[in-house]
FIFIDREN-779371 format. One record per residue (C-alpha): residue in three letters; x, y, z. Coordinates in pm, 1 decimal. Layout:
     r          u          v          w
   ALA          X          Y          Z
...
This chain:
     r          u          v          w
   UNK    -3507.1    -5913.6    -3064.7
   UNK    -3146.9    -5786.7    -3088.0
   UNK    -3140.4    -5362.0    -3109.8
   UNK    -2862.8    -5115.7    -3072.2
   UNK    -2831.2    -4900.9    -2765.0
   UNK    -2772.0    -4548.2    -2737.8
   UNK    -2397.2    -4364.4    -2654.0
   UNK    -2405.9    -4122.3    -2385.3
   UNK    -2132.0    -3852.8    -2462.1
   UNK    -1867.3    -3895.6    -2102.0
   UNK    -1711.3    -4190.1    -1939.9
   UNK    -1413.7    -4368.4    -2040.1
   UNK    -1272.0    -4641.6    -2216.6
   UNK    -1031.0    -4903.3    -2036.5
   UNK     -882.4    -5212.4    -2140.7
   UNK    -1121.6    -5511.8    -2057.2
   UNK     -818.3    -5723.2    -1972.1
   UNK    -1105.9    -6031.7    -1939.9
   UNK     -941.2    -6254.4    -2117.7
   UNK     -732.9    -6390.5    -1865.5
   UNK    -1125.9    -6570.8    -1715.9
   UNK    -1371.4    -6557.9    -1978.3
   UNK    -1281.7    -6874.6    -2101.0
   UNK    -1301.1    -6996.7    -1765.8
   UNK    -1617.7    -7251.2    -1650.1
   UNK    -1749.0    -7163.5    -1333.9
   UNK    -1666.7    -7400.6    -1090.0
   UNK    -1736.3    -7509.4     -739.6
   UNK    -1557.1    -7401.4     -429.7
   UNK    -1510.6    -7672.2     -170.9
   UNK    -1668.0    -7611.9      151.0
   UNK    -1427.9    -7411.8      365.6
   UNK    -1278.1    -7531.3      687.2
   UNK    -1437.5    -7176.5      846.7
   UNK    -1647.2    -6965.5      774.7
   UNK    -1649.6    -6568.8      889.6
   UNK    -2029.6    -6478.9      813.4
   UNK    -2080.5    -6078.2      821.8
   UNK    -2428.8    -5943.7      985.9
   UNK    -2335.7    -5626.2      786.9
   UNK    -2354.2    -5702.5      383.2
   UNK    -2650.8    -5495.6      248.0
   UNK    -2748.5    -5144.8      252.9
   UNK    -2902.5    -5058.7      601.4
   UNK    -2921.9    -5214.0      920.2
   UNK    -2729.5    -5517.1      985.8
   UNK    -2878.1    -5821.8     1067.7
   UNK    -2893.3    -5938.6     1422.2
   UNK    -2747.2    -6306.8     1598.5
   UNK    -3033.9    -6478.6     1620.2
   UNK    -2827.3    -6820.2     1687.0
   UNK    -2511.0    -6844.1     1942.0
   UNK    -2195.7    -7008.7     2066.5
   UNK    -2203.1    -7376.6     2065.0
   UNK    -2547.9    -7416.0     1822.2
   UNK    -2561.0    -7688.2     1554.1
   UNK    -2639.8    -7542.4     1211.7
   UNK    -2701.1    -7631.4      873.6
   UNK    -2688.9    -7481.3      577.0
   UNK    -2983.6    -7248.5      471.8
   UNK    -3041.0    -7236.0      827.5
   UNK    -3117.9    -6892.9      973.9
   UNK    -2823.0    -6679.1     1187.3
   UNK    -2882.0    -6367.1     1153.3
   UNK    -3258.8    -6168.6     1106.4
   UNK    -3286.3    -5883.6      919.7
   UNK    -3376.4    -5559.3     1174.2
   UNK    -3578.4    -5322.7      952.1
   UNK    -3716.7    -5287.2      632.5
   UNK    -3435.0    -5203.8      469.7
   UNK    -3221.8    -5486.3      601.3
   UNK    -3163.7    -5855.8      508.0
   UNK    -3154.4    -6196.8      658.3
   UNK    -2803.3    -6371.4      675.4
   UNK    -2810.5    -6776.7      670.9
   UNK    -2538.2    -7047.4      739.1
   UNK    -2321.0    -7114.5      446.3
   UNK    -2214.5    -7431.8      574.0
   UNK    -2366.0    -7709.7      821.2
   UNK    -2125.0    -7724.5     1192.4
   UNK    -2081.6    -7528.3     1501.2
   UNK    -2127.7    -7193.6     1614.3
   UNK    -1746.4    -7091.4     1726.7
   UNK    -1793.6    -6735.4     1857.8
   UNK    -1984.4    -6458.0     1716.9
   UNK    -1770.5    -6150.6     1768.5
   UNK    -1639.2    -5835.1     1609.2
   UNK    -1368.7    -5903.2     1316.3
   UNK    -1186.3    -5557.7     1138.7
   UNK    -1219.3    -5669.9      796.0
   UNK     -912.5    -5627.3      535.2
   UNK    -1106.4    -5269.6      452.8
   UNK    -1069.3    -5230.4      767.2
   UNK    -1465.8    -5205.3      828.5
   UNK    -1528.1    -5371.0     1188.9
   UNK    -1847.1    -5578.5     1219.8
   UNK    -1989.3    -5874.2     1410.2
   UNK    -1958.8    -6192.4     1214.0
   UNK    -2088.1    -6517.1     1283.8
   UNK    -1798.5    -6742.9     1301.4
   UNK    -1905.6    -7116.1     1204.7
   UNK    -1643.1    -7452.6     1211.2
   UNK    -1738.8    -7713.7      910.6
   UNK    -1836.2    -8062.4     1041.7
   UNK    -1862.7    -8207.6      683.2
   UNK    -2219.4    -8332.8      709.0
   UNK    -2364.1    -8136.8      477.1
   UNK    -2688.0    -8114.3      621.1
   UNK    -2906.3    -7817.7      421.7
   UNK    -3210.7    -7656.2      542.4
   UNK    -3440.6    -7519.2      278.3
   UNK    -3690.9    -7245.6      291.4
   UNK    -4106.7    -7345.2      344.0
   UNK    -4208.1    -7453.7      -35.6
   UNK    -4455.6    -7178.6     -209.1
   UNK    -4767.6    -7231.9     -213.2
   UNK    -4885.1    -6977.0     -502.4
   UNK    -4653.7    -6724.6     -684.5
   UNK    -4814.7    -6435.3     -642.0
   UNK    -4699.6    -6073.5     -589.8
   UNK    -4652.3    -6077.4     -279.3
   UNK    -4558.2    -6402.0     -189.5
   UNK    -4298.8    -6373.3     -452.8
   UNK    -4182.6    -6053.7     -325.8
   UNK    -4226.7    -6148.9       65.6
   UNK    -3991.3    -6495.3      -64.6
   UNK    -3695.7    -6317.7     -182.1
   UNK    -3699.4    -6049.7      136.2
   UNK    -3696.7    -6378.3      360.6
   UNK    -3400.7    -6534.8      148.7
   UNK    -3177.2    -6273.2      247.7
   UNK    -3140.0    -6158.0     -128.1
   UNK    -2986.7    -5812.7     -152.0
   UNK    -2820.2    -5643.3     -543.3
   UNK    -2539.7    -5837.5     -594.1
   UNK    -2419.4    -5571.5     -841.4
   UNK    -2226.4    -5437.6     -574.2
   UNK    -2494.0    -5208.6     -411.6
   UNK    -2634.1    -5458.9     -132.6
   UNK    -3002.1    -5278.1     -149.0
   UNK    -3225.1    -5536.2      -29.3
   UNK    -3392.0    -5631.2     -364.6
   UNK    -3811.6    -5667.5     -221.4
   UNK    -3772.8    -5338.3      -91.3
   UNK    -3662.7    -5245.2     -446.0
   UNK    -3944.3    -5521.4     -589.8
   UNK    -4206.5    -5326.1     -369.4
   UNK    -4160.0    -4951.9     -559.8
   UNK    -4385.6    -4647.4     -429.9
   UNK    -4428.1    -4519.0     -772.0
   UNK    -4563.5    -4794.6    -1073.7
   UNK    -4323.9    -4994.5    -1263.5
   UNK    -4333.0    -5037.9    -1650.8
   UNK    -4010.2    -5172.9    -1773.9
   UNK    -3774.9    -5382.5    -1603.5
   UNK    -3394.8    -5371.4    -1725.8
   UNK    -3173.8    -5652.2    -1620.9
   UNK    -2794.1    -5572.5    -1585.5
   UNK    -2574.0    -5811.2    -1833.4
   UNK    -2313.7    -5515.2    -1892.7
   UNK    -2046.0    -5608.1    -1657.7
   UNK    -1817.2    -5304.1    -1757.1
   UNK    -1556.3    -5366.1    -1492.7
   UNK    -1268.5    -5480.6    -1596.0
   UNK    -1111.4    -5822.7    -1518.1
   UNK    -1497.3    -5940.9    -1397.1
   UNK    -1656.4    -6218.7    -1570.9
   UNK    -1856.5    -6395.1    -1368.6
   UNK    -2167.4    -6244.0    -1515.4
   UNK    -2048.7    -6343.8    -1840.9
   UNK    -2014.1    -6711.5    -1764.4
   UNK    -2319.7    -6687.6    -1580.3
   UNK    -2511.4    -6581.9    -1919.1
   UNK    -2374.3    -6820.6    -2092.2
   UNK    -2380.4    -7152.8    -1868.5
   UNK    -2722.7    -7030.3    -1702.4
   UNK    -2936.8    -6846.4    -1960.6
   UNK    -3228.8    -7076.0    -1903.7
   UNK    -3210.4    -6980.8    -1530.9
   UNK    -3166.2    -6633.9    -1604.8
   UNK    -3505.3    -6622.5    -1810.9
   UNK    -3723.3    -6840.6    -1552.0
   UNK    -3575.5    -6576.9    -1295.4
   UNK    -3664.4    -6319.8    -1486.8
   UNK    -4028.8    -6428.4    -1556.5
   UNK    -4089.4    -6422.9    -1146.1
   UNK    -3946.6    -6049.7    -1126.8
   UNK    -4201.1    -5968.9    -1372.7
   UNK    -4471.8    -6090.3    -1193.2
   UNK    -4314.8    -5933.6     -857.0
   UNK    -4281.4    -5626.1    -1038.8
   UNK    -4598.6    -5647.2    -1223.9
   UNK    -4459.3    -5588.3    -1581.7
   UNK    -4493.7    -5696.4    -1910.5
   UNK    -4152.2    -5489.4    -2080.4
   UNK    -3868.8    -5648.7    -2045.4
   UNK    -3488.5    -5527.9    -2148.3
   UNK    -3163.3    -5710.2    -2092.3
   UNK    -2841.9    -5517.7    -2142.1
   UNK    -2530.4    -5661.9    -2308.0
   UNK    -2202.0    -5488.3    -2392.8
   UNK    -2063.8    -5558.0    -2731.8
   UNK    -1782.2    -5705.5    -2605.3
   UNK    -1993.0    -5986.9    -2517.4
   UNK    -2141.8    -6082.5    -2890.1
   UNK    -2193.0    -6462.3    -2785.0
   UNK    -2419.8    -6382.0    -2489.9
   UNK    -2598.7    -6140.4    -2724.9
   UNK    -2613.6    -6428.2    -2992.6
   UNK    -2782.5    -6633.6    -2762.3
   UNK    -2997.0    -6443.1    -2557.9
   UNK    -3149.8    -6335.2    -2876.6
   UNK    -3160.7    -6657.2    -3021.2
   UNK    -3332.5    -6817.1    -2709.7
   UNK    -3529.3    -6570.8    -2601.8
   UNK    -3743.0    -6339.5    -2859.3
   UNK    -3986.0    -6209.9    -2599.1
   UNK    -3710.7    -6014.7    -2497.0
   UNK    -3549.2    -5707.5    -2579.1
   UNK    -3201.7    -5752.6    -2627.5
   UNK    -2984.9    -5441.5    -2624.8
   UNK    -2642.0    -5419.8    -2741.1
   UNK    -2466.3    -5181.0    -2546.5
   UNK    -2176.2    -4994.0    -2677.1
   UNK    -1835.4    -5077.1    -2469.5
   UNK    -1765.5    -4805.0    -2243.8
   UNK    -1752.7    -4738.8    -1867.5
   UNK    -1931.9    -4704.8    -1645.0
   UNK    -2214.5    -4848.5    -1874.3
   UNK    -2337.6    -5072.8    -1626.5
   UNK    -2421.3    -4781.6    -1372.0
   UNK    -2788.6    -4785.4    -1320.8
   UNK    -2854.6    -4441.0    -1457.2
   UNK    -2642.5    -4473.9    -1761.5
   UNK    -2798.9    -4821.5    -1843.5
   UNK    -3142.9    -4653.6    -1780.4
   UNK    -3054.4    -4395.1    -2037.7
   UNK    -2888.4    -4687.2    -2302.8
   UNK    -3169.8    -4867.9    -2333.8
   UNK    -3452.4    -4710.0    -2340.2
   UNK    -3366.5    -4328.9    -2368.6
   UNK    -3526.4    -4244.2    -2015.2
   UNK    -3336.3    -3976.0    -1822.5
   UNK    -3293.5    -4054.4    -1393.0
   UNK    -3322.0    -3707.3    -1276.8
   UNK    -3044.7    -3567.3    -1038.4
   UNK    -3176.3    -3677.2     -692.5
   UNK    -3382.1    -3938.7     -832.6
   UNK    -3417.0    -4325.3     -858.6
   UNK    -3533.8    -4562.6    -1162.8
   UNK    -3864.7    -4606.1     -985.7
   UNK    -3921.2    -4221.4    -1028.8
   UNK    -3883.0    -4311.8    -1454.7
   UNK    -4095.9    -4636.6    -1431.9
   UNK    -3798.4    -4863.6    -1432.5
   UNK    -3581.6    -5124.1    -1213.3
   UNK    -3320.8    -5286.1    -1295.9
   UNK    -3149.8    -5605.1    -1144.7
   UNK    -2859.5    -5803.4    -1162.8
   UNK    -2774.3    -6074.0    -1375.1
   UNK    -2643.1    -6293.8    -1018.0
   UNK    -2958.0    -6105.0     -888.5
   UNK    -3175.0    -6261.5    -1028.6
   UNK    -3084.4    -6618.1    -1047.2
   UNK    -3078.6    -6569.3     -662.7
   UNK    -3487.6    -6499.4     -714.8
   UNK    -3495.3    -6776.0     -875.6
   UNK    -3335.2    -7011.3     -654.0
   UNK    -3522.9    -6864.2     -328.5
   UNK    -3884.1    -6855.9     -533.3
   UNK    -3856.6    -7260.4     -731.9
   UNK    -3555.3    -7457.8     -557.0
   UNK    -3679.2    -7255.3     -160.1
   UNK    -3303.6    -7191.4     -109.6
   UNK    -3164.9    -6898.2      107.5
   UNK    -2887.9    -6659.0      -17.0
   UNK    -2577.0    -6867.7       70.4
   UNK    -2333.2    -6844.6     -185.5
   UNK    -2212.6    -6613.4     -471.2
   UNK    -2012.8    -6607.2     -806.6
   UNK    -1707.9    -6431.9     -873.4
   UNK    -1433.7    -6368.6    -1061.6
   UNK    -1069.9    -6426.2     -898.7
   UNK     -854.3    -6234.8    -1195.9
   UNK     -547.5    -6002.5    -1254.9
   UNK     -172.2    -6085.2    -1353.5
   UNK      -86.0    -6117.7     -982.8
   UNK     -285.9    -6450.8     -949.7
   UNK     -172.4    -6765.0    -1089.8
   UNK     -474.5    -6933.0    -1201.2
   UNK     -785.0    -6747.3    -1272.6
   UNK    -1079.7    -6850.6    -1205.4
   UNK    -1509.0    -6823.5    -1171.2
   UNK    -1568.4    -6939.6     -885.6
   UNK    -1908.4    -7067.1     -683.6
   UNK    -1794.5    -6971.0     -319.2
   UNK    -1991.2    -7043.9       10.8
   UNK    -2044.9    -6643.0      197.8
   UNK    -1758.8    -6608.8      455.3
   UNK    -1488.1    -6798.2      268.8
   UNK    -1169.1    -6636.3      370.7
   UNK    -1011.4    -6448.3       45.7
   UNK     -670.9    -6615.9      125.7
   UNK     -803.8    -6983.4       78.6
   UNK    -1025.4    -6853.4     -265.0
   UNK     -628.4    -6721.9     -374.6
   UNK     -448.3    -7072.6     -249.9
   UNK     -746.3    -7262.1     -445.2
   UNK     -653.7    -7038.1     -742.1
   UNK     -288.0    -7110.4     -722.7
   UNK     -185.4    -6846.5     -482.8
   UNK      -32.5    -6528.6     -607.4
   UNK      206.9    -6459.7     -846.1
   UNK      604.7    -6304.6     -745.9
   UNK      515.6    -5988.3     -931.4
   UNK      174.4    -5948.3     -748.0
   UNK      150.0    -5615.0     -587.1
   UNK     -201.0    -5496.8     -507.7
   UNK     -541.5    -5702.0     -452.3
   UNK     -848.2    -5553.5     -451.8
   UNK    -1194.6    -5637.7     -324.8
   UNK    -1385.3    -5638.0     -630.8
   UNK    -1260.8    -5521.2     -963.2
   UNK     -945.7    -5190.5    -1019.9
   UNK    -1224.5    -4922.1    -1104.8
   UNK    -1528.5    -4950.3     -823.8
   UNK    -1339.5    -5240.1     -572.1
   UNK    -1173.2    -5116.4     -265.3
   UNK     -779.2    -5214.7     -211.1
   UNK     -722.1    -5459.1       74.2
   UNK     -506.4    -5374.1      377.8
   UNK     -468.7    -5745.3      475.9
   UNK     -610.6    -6095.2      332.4
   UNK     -834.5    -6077.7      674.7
   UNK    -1125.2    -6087.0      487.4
   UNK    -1455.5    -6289.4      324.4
   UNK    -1647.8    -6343.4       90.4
   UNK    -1992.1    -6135.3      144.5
   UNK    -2313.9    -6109.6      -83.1
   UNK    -2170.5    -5795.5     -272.8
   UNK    -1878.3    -5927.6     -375.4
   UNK    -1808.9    -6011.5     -743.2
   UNK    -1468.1    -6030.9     -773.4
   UNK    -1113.9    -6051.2     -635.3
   UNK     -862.3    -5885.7     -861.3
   UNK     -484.9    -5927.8     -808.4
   UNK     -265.1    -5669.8    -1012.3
   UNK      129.0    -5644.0    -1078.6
   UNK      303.2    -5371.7    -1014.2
   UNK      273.5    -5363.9    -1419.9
   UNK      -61.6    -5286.9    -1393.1
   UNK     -115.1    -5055.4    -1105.9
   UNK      -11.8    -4715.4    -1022.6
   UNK      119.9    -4706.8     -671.4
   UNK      324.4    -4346.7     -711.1
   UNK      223.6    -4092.6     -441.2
   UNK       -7.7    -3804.4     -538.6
   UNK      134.3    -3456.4     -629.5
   UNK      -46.1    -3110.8     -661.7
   UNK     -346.7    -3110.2     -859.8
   UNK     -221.7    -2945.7    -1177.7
   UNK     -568.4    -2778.2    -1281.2
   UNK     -598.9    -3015.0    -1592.3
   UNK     -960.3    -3059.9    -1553.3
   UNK     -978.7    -3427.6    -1730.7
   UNK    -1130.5    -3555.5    -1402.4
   UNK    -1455.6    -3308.8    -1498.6
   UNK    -1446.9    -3381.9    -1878.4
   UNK    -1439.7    -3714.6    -1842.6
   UNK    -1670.6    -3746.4    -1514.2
   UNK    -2026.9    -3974.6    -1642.7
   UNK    -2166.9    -3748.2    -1385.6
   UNK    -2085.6    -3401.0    -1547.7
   UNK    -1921.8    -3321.4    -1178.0
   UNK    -1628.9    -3143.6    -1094.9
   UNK    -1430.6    -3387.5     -901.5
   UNK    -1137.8    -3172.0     -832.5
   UNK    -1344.0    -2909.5     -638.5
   UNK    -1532.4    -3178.6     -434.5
   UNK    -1185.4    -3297.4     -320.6
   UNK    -1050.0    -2961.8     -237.5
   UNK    -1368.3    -2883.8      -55.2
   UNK    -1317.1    -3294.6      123.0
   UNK    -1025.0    -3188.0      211.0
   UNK    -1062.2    -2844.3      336.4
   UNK    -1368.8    -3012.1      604.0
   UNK    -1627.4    -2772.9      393.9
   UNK    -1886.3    -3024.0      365.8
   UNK    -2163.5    -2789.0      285.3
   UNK    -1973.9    -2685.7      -34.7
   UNK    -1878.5    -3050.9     -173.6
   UNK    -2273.8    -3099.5     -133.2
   UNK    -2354.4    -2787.8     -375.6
   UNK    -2072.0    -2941.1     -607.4
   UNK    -2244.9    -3273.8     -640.3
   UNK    -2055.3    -3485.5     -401.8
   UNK    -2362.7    -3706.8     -307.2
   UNK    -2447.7    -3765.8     -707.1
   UNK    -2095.5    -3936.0     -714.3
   UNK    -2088.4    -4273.9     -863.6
   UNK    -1758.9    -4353.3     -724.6
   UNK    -1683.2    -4538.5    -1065.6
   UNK    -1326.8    -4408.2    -1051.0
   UNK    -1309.1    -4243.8    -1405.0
   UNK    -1129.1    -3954.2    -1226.0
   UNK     -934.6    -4094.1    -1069.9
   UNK     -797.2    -4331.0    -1351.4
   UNK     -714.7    -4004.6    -1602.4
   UNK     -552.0    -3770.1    -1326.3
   UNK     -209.0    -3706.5    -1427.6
   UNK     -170.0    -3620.2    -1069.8
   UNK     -247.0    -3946.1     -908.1
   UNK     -491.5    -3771.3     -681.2
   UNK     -688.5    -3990.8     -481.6
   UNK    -1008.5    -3829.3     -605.6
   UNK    -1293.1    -4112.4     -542.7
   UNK    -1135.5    -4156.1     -168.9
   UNK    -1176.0    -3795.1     -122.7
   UNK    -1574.4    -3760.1     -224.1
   UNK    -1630.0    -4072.9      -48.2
   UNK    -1528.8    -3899.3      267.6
   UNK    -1741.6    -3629.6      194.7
   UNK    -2045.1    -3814.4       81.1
   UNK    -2010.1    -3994.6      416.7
   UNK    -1918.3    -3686.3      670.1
   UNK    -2262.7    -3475.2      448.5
   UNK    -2472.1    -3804.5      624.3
   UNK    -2322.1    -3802.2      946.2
   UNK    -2406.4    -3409.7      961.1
   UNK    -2745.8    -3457.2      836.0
   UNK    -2812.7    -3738.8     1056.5
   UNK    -2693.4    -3567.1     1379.2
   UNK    -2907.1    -3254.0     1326.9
């Protein structure tokens, strides 16, 4: 069944510029000399070594265990040898321990114990030992988010994909819909629901063809195209008119919602006993020479996913972890592929703004156009001035940090850096007392 969604009033409208990869079959990455494999890529504490220098591995096998509940296993991308393990500053400039593993092009894989019922739990306690986390972008390790406090009713899966330049979840939805629906039947027992939405932009009328064609158990919600639809609040509010309070999660309106790449991972982990080892993304953007969607193995370096793509372009001026609204810019090409990651987006100078910022002029279009209904240009002045305490009362930690402030200030003000700052220094001063 094929309905319309509802509009919500702010946001912003940006070119989709997907063209350039839509078209684009997803295909296979060949296994990396290499691989840098971060103990750090979910929400919460990192995982710990649990191998070490020297060790034979294979992929699927087990390096690094997850510490807490909210934390997540890391496995081997690749079979080979355990090179060092030691602390890498990342082209973000983030500095974490990474497992650093040499190919020996065996291929030797290492699968998960086979289920023996798919229960609840043993669905939900399969996907916390795969490692899975959201690969929306979020990293929240998805069985703590399969094991709610308060009871579920409707589960919402995530086919927006607002960003622009990304398409892997579009190619996913297309080449894997079958996988996306057996997936999609094990969160529902895991979740213990019956309701079932998927969310589709308009801009996406194939995938909403066939999703409604195929499957007409499920709710299929046209979405109108507008950013940041796919934020989990807005989506929430799209699709089945529920308002997340301020403070509050989906679980607290009787809702989750997963990823499209989310949960074909479930899938894989709960029917084929495979680990988290790999991701899908989207290598896009005028700077690169041959887009692609890509299958990569987790710790690929970024600079051999651009060389398999062609390499860059001579106008190429900025390239960005992710896609040019919610990705972070790069400082270097000293960097890999991680669960979160959904895209690598190389822009021209063309398509990127690189002018310094100038005095905020007092326009207000970073408030009137703010999803949020914040005032990002007092949050920044408070950022800026170290007053913490006020940036809290004015919203700071409710930030989405979707960048639609940021991308209509006539002063160039770096507005989501700022808030950022602040979300982070309001948890450092609540966690030290």
């Amino acid at each position: 069944m094929i309905v319309k969604g509802k509009n919500y009033r702010y946001g912003i409208h940006v070119p989709d510029n997907k063209s350039l990869s839509k078209d684009k079959e997803i295909e296979v990455f060949p296994s990396p000399k290499m691989v840098y494999v971060s103990l750090t890529q979910h929400i919460g504490a990192p995982a710990q070594a649990v191998v070490n220098v020297g060790d034979k591995v294979k992929k699927g096998m087990l390096i690094g265990k997850e510490t807490g509940f909210v934390s997540a296993n890391v496995y081997s991308p690749i079979s080979g040898e355990v090179k060092s393990i030691e602390r890498i500053t990342n082209g973000l400039q983030q500095n974490q321990e990474y497992v650093v593993i040499e190919n020996d092009n065996l291929n030797e894989e290492e699968f998960l114990s086979p289920l023996t019922t798919f229960s609840k739990e043993e669905i939900v306690a399969r996907i916390r030992e795969a490692g899975i986390v959201g690969l929306g972008g979020a990293g929240f390790p998805t069985a703590v988010k399969f094991s709610p406090k308060e009871p579920i009713d409707t589960l919402i899966i995530n086919g927006a994909e607002c960003e622009p330049y990304l398409t892997c979840d579009y190619r996913l939805m297309l080449e894997r819909a079958d996988d996306i629906y057996k997936g999609i039947k094990y969160i529902k027992i895991a979740l213990g629901v019956s309701n079932v939405i998927v969310g589709i932009e308009k801009n996406k009328p194939d995938v909403i063809e066939k999703f409604g064609k195929l499957f007409p158990d499920l709710k299929i919600v046209a979405l109108k195209k507008q950013y940041p639809m796919g934020s989990e609040k807005h989506l929430i509010y799209c699709t089945t008119g529920r308002k997340v309070p301020v403070g509050k999660l989906p679980m607290d309106v009787s809702v989750c919602v997963a990823n499209i790449k989310t949960v074909i991972a479930c899938l894989e982990a709960v029917e084929d006993n495979k680990p988290l080892t790999e991701i899908v993304l989207t290598v896009s953007g005028n700077g690169i020479v041959e887009p692609k969607n890509l299958l990569v193995p987790l710790g690929t370096s970024f600079s051999e996913i651009i060389e398999f793509c062609g390499g860059l372009t001579e106008k190429a001026e900025k390239i960005i972890a992710g896609g040019p609204m919610m990705g972070k810019t790069l400082i270097n090409l000293n960097h890999f592929a991680r669960k979160t990651d959904s895209g690598i987006t190389v822009l021209t100078k063309d398509e990127t703004d690189i002018a310094n910022p100038t005095n905020c002029i007092n326009c207000a279009k970073c408030a009137s156009n703010c999803p949020m209904r914040l005032m990002p240009m007092y949050i920044e002045a408070f950022a800026l001035a170290g007053d913490f305490e006020s940036a809290e009362k004015y919203g700071a930690m409710n930030c989405l940090e979707c960048g639609s402030c940021a991308y209509n200030c006539p002063a160039k003000r770096s507005l989501v850096q700022s808030i950022n700052y602040a979300k982070s220094k309001i948890r450092e001063l609540k966690t030290n007392g």
